[in-house]
C-alpha positions as CSV (number, residue, x, y, z in Angstrom):
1,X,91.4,51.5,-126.2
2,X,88.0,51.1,-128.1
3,X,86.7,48.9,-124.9
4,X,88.2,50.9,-122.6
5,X,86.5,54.0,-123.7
6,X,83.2,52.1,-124.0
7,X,83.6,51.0,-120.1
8,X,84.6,54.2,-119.1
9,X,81.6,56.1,-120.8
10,X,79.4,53.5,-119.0
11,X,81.0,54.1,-115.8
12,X,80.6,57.8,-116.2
13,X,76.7,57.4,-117.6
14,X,75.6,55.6,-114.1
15,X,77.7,58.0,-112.2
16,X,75.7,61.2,-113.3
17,X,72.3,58.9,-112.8
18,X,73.3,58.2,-109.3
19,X,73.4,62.0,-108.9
20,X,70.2,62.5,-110.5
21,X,68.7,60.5,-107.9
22,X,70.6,61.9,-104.8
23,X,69.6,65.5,-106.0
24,X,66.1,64.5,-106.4
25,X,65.9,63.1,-102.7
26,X,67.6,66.5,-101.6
27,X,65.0,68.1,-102.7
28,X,62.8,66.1,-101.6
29,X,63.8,66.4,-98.1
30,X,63.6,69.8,-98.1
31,X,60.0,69.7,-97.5
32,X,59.0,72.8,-100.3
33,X,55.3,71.8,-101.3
34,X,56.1,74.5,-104.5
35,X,58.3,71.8,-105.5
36,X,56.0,69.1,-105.7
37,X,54.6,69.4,-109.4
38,X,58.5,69.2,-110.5
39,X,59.6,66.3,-108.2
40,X,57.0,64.2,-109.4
41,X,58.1,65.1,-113.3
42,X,61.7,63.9,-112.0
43,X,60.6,61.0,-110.4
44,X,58.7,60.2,-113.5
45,X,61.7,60.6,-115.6
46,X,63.8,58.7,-113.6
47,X,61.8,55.9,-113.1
48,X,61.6,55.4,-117.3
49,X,65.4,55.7,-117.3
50,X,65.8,53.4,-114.9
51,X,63.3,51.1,-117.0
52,X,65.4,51.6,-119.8
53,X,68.4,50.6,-118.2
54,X,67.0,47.2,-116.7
55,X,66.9,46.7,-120.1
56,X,69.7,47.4,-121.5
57,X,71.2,45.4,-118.8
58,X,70.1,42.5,-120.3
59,X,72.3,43.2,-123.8
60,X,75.7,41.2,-121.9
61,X,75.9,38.7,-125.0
62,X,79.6,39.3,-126.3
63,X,78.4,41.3,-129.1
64,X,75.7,42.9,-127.7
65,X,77.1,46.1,-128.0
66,X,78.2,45.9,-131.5
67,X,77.0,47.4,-134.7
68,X,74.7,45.0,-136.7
69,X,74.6,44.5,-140.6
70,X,70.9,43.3,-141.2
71,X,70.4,41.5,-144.2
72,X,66.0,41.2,-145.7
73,X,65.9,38.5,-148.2
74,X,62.5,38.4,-150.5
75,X,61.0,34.5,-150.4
76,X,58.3,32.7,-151.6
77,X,55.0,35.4,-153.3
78,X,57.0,36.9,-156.0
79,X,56.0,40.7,-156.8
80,X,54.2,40.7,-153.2
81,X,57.0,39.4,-151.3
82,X,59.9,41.9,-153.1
83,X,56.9,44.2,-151.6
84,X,57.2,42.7,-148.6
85,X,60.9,43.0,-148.4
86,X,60.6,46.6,-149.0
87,X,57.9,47.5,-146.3
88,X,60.4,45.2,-144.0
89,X,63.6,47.6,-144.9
90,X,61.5,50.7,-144.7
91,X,60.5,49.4,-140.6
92,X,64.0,49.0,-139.6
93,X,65.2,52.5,-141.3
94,X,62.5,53.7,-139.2
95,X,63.0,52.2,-136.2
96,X,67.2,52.8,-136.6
97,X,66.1,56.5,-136.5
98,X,64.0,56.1,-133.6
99,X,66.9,55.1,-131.7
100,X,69.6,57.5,-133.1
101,X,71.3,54.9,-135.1
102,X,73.1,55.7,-137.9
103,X,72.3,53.3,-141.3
104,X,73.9,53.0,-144.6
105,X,72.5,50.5,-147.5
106,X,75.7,48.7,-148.5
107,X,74.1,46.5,-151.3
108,X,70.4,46.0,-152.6
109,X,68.9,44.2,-155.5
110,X,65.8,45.7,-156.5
111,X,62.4,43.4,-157.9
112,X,61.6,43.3,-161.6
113,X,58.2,45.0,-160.7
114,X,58.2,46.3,-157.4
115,X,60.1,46.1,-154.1
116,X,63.6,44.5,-153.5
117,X,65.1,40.7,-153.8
118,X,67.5,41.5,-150.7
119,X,69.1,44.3,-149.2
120,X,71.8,44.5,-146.4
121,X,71.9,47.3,-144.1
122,X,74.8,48.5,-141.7
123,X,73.2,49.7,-138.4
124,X,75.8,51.5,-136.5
125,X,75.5,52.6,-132.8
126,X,75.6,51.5,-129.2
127,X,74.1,47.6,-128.8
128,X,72.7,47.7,-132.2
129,X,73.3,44.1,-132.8
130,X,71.7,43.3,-129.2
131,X,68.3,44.9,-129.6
132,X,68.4,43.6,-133.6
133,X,69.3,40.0,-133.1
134,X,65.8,39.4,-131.7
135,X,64.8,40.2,-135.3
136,X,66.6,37.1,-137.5
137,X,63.9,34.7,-138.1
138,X,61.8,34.2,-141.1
139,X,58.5,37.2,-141.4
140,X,55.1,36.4,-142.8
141,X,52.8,39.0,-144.0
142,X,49.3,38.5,-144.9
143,X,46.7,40.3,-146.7
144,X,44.9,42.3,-149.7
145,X,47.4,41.8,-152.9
146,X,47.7,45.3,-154.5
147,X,49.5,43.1,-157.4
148,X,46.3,40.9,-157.4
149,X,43.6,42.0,-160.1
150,X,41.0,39.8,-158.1
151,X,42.6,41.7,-155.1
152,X,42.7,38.3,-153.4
153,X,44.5,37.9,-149.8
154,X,48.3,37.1,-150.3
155,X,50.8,35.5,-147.4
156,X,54.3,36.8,-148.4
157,X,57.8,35.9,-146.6
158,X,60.7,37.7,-146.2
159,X,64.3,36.2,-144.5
160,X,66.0,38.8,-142.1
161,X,69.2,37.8,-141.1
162,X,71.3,40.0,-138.2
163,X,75.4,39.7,-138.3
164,X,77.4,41.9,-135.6
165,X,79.7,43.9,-137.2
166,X,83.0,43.2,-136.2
167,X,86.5,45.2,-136.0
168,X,89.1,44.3,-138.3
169,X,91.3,43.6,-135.7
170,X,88.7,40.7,-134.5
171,X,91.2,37.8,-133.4
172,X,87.9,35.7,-133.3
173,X,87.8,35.7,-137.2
174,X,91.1,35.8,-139.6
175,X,90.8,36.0,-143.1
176,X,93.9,35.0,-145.9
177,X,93.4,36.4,-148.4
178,X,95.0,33.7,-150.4
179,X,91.0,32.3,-149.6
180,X,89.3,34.7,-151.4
181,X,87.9,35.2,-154.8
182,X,87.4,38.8,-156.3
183,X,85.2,39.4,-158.9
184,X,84.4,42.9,-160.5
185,X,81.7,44.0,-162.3
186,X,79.1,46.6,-163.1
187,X,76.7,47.3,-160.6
188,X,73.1,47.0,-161.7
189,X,70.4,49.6,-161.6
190,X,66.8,51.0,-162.4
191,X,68.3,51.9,-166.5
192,X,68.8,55.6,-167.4
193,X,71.4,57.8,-165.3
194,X,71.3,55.0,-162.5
195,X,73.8,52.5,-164.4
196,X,76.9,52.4,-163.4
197,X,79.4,52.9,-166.5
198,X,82.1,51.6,-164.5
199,X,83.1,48.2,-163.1
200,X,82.9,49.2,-159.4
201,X,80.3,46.4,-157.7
202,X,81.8,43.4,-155.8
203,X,81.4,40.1,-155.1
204,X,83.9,38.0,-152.6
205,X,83.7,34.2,-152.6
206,X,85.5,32.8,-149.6
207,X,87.0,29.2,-151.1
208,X,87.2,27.2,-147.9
209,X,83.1,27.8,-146.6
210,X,81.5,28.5,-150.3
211,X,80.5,32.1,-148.6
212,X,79.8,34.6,-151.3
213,X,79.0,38.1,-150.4
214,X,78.6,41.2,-152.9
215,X,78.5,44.9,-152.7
216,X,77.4,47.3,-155.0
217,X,76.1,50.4,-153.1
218,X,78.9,53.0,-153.3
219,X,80.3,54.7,-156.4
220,X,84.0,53.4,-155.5
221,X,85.0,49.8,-156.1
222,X,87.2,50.4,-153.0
223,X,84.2,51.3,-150.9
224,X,82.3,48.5,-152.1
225,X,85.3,46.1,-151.2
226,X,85.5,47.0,-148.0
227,X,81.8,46.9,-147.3
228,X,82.3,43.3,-148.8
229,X,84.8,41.9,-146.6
230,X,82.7,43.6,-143.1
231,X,80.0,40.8,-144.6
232,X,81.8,38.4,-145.3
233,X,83.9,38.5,-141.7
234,X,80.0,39.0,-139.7
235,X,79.0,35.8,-142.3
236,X,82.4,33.7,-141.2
237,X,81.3,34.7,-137.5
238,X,78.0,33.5,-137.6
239,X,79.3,30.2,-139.2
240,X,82.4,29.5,-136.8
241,X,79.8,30.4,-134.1
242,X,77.2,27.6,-135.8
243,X,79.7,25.3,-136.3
244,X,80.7,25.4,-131.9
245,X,77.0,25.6,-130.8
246,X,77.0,22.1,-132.5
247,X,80.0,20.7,-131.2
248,X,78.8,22.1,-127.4
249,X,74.9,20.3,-128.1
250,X,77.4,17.3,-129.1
251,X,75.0,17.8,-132.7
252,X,76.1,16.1,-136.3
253,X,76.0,17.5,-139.7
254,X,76.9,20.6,-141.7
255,X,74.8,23.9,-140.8
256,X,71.9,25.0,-141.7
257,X,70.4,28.6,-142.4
258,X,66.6,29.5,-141.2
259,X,64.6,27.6,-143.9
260,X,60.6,29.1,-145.1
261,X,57.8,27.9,-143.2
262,X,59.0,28.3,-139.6
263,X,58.2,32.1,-139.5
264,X,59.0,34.2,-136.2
265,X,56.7,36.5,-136.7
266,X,53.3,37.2,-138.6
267,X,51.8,40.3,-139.6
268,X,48.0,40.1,-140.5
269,X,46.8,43.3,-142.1
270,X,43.7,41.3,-143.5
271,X,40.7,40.1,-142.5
272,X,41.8,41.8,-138.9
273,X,44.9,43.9,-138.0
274,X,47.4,42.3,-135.5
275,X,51.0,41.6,-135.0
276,X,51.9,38.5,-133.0
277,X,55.5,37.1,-132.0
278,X,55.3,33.3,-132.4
279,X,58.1,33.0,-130.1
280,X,56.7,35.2,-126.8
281,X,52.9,35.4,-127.7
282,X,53.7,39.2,-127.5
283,X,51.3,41.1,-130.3
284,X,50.2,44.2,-130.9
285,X,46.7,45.3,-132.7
286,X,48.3,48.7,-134.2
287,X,49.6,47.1,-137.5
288,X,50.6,50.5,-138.8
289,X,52.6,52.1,-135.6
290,X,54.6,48.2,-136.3
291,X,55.7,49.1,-139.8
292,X,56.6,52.6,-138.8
293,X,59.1,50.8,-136.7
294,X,57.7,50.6,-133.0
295,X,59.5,47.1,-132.7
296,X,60.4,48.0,-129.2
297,X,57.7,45.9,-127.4
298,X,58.8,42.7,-129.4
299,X,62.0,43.4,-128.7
300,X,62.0,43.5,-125.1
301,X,59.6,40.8,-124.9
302,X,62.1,38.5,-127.0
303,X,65.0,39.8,-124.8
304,X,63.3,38.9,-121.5
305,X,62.4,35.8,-122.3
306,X,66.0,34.8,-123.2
307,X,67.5,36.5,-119.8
């Protein structure tokens, strides 16, 4: 029924465009020169929509359309890569609102000084995971240290991972839970009124793969479990899905996960401000319209390159 529905409103969405169009060439062909000044605002409109739709066109991966859980990892450059983390997390919620998507932080540890070690974020909406997925790589952030009494120039790195979010019902990915170990304990905070008094944060090790996951976001341990196993099913996922590529490339050995040092991107706010996408050559000069979450250019230009 879910898929069904999806189809349907797609159907229905091109449907009312095609009408768009005819109506716009009716009036058109009516000749009216008082009309002019508002076909050529329609045309205009149209053509953008129809822009956007090439592109979205080229989301047909199998979970394209899915919700994404995005995972930022702090790496290597202490205090300014738990920064680093935190400028990361505060580009996505940005660009998630852009888009209309609705976010929820399901677990985050924050840095002894400043930032966050890691934080996973469930972005639900419409092909989510398809324009997100272009993002999983390994981020590397240079300049000016604000942590740095010298004030000397800093490279940081941060690990984002993207996982589609998928249903429960998933016949792709089946989890016994005879394979699962369930720890409870208290979630950790910033001291004061922000400590949890109760036992309500999670963590799930799944036995067979050594996956561990934890959750410790929401106020209810049952919220936090159930947070925990939508992980651990998108982490299983992206490992079953590993684990075929390699038999299909006929390739040996267990799987890896993106290591440092082979960043996907690189963000120079110091000694010159550009953004540059190792993987397309697409950059962009406006560091600070990046970090407010325009992403859409490196996006497309990712998603083009792989059609």
């Amino acid at each position: 029924m879910k898929t069904a529905t999806a189809l349907r409103d797609e159907v229905e969405s091109w449907k009312a465009f095609s009408q768009r169009i005819r109506d716009a060439v009716e009036l058109a062909e009516m000749g009216d020169e008082s009309l002019q000044g508002e076909l050529e605002a329609e045309v205009d409109a149209i053509e953008k929509e129809l822009e956007k739709r090439a592109f979205t066109a080229m989301l047909s991966g199998k979970y394209d359309a899915e919700d994404a859980l995005l995972a930022i990892h702090a790496g290597a450059g202490g205090t300014d890569s738990q920064d680093w983390a935190a400028m990361l997390q505060r580009m996505y919620l940005r660009w998630a609102e852009r888009h209309g998507y609705k976010t929820d932080i399901i677990d985050l540890t924050e840095g002894e000084e400043a930032g966050i070690k890691s934080v996973t974020i469930a972005v639900n909406g419409r092909y989510a995971y398809g324009y997100l997925r272009s993002e999983k790589g390994v981020h590397r952030l240079v300049r000016l240290s604000p942590f740095d009494a010298a004030h000397r120039r800093h490279t940081s790195f941060a690990l984002v991972e993207v996982l589609p979010q998928i249903a429960t019902d998933d016949p792709d990915i089946k989890v016994d839970p005879k394979d699962l170990k369930i720890d409870v304990y208290r979630s950790s905070g910033a001291g004061g009124q922000n400590v949890q008094k109760n036992a309500t944060a999670i963590r799930i090790t799944h036995l067979p793969t050594g996956t561990v996951v934890t959750c410790q976001n929401e106020r209810s341990q049952l919220q936090n479990r159930e947070n925990a196993m939508r992980v651990l099913r998108a982490r299983l996922l992206e490992l079953k899905e590993a684990e075929q590529k390699e038999e299909l490339d006929g390739l040996r050995g267990e799987y890896t996960k993106a290591e440092w040092g082979s960043q996907i991107r690189s963000y120079v706010l110091h000694p010159y401000q550009m953004v540059k996408d190792h993987r397309t050559d697409y950059e962009m000069g406006n560091t600070q319209a990046v970090l407010d979450g325009d992403l859409d250019g490196f996006m497309e230009a990712y998603l083009r390159q792989k059609a």
